[in-house]
C-alpha positions in Angstrom: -55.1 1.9 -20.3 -54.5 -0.7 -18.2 -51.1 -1.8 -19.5 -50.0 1.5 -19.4 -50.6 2.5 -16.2 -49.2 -0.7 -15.1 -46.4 0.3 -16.8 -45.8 4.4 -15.0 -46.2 2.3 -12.0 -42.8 0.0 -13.1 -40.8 3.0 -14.0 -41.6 5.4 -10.8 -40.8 1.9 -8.7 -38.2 1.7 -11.1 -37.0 5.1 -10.5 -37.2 4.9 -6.5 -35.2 1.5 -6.4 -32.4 3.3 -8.2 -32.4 6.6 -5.9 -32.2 4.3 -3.1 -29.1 2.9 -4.6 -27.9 5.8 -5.4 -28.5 7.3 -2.0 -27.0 4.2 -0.5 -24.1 4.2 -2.4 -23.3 7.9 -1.6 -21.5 8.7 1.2 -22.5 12.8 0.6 -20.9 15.5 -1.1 -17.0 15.1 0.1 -14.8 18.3 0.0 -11.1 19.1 -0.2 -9.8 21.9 1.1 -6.3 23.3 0.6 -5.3 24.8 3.8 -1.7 25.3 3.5 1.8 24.3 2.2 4.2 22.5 4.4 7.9 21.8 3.9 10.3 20.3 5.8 14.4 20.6 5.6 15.5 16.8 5.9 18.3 16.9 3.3 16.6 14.5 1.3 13.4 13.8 -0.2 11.8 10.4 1.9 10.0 7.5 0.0 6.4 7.4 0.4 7.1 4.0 2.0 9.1 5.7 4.7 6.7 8.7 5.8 3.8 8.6 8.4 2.5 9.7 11.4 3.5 7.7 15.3 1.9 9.0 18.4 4.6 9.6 21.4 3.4 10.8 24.7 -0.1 11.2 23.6 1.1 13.5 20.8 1.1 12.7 17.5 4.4 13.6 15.1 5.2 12.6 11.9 7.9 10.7 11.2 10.2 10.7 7.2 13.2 8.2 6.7 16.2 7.6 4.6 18.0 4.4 4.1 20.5 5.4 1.5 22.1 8.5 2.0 21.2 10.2 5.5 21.1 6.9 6.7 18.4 7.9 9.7 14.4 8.2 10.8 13.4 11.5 11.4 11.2 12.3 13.6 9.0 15.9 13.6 6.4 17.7 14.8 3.7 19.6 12.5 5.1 23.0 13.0 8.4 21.5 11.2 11.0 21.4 14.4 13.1 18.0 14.3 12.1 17.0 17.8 14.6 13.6 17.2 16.5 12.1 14.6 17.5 8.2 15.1 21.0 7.1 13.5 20.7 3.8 11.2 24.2 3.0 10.5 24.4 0.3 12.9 22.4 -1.8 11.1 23.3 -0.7 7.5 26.6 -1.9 8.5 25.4 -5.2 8.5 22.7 -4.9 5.7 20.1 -3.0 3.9 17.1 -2.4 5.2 13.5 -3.2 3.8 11.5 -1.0 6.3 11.3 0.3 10.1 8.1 0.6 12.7 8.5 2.9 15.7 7.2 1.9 18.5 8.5 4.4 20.9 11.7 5.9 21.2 13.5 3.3 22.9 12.1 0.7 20.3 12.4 0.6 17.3 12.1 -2.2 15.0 14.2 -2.9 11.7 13.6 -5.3 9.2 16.5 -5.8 6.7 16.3 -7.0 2.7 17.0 -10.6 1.4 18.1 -12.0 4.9 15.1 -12.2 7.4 16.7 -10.5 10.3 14.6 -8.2 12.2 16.7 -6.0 14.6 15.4 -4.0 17.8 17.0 -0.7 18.2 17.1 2.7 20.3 16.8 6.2 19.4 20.6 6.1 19.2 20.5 3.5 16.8 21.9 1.2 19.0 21.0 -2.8 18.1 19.7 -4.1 21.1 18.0 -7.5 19.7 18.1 -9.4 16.8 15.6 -11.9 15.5 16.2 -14.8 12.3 13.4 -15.5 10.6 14.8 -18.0 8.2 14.5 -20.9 10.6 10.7 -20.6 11.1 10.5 -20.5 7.3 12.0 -23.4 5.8 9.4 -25.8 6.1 7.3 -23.5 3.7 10.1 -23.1 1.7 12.6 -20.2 0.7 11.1 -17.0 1.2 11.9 -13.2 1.5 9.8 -11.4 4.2 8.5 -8.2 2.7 6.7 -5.2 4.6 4.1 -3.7 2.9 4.5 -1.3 -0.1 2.9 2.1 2.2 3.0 0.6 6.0 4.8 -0.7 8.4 4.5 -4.3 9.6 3.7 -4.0 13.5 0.1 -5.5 13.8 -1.7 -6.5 17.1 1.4 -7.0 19.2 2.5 -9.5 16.0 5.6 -9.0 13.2 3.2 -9.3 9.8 5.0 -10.1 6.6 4.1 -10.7 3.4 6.1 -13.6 1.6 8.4 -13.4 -1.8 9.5 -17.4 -2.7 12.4 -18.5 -4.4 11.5 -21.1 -6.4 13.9 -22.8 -9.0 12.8 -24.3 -12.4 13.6 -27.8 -14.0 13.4 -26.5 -17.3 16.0 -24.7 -19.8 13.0 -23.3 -21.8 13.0 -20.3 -20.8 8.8 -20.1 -20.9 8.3 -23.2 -19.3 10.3 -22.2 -16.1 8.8 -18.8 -15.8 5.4 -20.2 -15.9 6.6 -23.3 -13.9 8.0 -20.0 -11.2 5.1 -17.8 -11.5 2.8 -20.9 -10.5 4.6 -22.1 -7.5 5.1 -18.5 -6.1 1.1 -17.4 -6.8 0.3 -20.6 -5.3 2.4 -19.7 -2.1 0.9 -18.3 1.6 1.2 -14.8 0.9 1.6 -13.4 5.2 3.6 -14.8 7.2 2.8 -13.7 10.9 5.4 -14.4 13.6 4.3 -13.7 17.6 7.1 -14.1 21.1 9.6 -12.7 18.5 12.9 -12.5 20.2 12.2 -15.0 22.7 12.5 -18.9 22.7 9.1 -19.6 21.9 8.3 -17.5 18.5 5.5 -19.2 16.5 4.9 -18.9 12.9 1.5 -18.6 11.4 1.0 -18.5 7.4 -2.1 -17.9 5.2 -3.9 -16.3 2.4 -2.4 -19.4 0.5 -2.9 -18.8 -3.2 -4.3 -15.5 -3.3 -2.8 -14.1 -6.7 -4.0 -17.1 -8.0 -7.5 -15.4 -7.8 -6.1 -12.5 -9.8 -3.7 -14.0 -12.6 -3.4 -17.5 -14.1 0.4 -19.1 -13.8 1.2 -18.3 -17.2 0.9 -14.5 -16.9 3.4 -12.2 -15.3 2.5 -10.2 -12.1 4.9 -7.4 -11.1 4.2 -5.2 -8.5 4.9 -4.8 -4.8 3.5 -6.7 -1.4 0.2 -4.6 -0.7 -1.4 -5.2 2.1 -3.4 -2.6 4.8 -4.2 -3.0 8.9 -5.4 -1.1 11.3 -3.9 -2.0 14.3 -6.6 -0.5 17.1 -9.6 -2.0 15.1 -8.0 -5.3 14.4 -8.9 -5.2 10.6 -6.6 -6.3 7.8 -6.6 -5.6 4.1 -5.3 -7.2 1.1 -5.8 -5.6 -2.7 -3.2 -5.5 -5.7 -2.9 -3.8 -9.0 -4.6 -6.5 -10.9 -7.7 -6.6 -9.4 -10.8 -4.5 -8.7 -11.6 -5.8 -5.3 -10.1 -5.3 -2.2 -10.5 -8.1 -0.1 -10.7 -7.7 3.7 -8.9 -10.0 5.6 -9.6 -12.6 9.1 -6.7 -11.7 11.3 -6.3 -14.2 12.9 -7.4 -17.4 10.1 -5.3 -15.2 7.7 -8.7 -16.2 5.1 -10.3 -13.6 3.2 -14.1 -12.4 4.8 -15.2 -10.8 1.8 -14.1 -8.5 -1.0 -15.3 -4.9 -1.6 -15.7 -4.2 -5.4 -14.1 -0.8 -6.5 -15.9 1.0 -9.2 -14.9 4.2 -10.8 -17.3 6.8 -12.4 -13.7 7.6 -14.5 -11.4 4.7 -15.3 -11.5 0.9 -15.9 -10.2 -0.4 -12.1 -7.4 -3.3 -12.7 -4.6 -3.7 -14.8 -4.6 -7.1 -17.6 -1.9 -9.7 -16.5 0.7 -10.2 -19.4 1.1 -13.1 -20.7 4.3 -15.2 -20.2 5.6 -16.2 -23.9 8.3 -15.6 -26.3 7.3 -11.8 -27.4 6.9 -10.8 -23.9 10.6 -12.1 -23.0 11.8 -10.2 -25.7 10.2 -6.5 -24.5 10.5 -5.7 -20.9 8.3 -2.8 -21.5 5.5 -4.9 -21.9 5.3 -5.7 -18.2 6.4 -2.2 -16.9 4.1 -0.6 -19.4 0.8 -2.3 -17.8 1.1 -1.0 -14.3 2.3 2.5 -15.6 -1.3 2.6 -18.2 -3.4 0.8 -16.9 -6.2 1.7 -14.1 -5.8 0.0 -11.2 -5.8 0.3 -7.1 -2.9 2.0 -5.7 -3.0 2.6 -2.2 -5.9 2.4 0.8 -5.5 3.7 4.5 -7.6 4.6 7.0 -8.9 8.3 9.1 -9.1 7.4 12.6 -9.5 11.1 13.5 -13.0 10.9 10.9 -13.8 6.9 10.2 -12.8 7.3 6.7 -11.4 4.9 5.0 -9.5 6.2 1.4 -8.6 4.5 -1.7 -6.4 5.8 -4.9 -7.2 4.3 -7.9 -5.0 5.5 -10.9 -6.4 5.8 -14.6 -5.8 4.4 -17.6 -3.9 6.3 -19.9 -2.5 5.2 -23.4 -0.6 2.6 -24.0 2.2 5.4 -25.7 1.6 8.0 -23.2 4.5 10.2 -22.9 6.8 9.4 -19.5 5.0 12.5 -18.1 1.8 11.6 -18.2 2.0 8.0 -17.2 3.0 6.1 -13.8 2.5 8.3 -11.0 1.9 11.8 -13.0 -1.4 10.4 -14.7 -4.7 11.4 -13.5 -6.4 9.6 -10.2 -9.4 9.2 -8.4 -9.5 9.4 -4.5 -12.5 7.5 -2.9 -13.3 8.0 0.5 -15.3 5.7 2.3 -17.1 5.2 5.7 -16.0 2.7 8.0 -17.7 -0.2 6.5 -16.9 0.3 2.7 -21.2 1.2 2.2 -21.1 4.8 1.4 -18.5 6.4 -0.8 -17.6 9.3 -2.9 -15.1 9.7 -5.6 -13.1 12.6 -6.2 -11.0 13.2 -9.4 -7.5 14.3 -8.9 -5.5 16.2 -12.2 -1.8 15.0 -13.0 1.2 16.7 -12.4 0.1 18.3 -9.1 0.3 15.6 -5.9 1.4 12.6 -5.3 -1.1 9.5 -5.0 1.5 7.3 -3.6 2.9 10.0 -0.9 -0.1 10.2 1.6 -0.1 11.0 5.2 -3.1 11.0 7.5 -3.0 13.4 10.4 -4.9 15.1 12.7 -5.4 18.0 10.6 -6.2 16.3 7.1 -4.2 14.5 4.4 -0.9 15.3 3.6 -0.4 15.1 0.2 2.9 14.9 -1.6 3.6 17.9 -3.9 7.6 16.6 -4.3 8.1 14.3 -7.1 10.6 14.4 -10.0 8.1 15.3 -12.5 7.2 18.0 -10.7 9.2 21.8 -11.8 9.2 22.7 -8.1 11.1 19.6 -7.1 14.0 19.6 -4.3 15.4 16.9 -3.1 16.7 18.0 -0.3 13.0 18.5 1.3 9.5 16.6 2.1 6.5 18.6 1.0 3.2 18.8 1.3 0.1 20.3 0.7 -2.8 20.0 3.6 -6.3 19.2 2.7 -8.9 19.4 4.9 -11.6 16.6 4.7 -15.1 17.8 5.2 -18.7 16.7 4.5 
């Protein structure tokens, strides 16, 4: 009797230490509510990468771009009135362009592809200033400055770059170089932050040396784009990739991680398997698209001033063969929202087909959430649109 009365009182202790997991874990019963469709007539559809929200005047607006066709930034208000739209064919004259920050309408910053040149222009898309990276680089090596896959690159009165080396192999095999490559660019800093930009006395700072080197070995292949998440008014920085379940929060200003945040889905396997760099892979292509467009893995992660949220798409794994509609961005995904210390969470399942992980905004009013994509039968691309949600607990 003895024994098993000892052993009730192990399962009900049992049974409270896991409710106060649970409870701890559980950020409450998150709801999404559609509130209303939103379009907006740009003449083209903008990348996720080029769509946000910048406060002017105490007023926030949301802002769309378009560096191949339109060649401008838009800038709108909610109600879907162009209040400005800023010319970029000054600078596409020179190059093309990797991504823009606005800072206000007298300065806005461009950052070109391949060369290193950041240029400072008006809302007429005059170039007022021009900054060369490439100088400040060299000792580390030959790089390509990168802004992040879904947001811009202004941080704390700073220019925050991720880095992309060149590196050049002493081998003909073509396996050996490719690993040799893959190793010396994993092992690389991966930010590069630059401060006094466009004065005489610009300083360079690198770190998170090595960092896919946590996620991969040398002799796998990692394709994906720079991923990397601040918030500017909070000083907090973010790192995460494909490849990884973690998302590791970042020092600012040692550029070293603090600690990383374990993402765990009720629905999917998080993190996609590295391929391996050998003869078969070489030969199929498809090998290495086909991982990030299956495979589960973190996607994107910003952060709800207006509700200290902090959000996180995770995509899931479909199969290998899945059809092209029902892979890559039209698969199923989970949305996790989070309080501002990544404690308490709750995951949400999102179906395929519907809205757009990768197109996100945060507003004042809710999420924006993209329902324009190709896959999708009401496609234009002549428009943004969007679905509102409104976040509630």
């Amino acid at each position: 009797m003895k024994v098993k009365g000892l052993r009730i009182i192990i399962i009900l202790v049992a049974i409270v230490i896991f409710n106060s997991f649970c409870q701890s874990n559980n950020i409450g019963k998150i709801s999404l509510t559609e509130i209303e469709n939103i379009e907006f007539n740009l003449g083209y559809a903008p990348m996720s990468r080029y769509s946000g929200t910048v406060e002017l005047h105490g007023k926030e607006y949301l802002y769309f771009g378009d560096a191949m066709t339109n060649k401008c930034i838009d800038i709108v208000a909610y109600n879907t009135d162009t209040v400005c739209r800023i010319p970029l064919n000054e600078v596409i004259k020179k190059e093309e362009i990797e991504d823009f920050y606005i800072r206000n309408l007298d300065s806005i910053f461009v950052l070109s592809q391949y060369s290193n040149h950041l240029y400072l222009i008006d809302n007429k898309g005059s170039i007022l200033k021009t900054a060369y990276f490439t100088q400040y680089l060299k000792p580390h090596g030959s790089y390509d400055l990168r802004s992040s896959a879904y947001q811009d690159f202004y941080f704390n009165g700073s220019f925050l770059f991720a880095g992309e080396r060149h590196v050049e192999a002493p081998f003909e095999d073509d396996v050996k170089s490719l690993r040799y490559i893959c190793g010396k660019m994993y092992a690389s800093p991966h930010f590069f932050k630059f401060t006094n930009v466009f004065t005489d006395s610009a300083k360079l700072q690198t770190g998170l040396n090595g960092y896919y080197l946590k996620l991969v070995t040398s002799d796998s292949f990692l394709v994906e784009s720079q991923f990397y998440y601040h918030i500017e008014n909070k000083n907090r920085l973010f790192c995460f990739s494909a490849y990884s379940d973690k998302i590791s929060e970042i020092d600012p200003d040692s550029l070293t991680i603090k600690r990383d945040i374990t993402i765990k889905s009720k629905y999917t396997k998080v993190g996609c398997s590295p391929v391996p760099i050998n003869e078969e892979t070489l030969k199929d292509n498809n090998l290495i698209s086909n991982t990030l467009q299956t495979q589960g893995g973190i996607a994107r992660l910003f952060f709800d001033k207006y509700r200290q949220l902090f959000y996180v798409i995770v995509m899931h794994s479909v199969d290998g063969n899945a059809p092209k509609n029902n892979r890559g961005p039209y698969r199923a995904w989970s949305l996790f929202v989070y309080d501002s210390t990544f404690t308490n969470f709750s995951e949400i399942k999102m179906p395929p087909l519907k809205l757009d992980p990768f197109n996100i905004i945060v507003c004042k009013e809710g999420l924006l959430i993209s329902t324009n994509f190709p896959m999708n039968k009401n496609y234009e691309s002549n428009k943004a649109k969007f679905t509102l949600f409104k976040v509630s607990r």
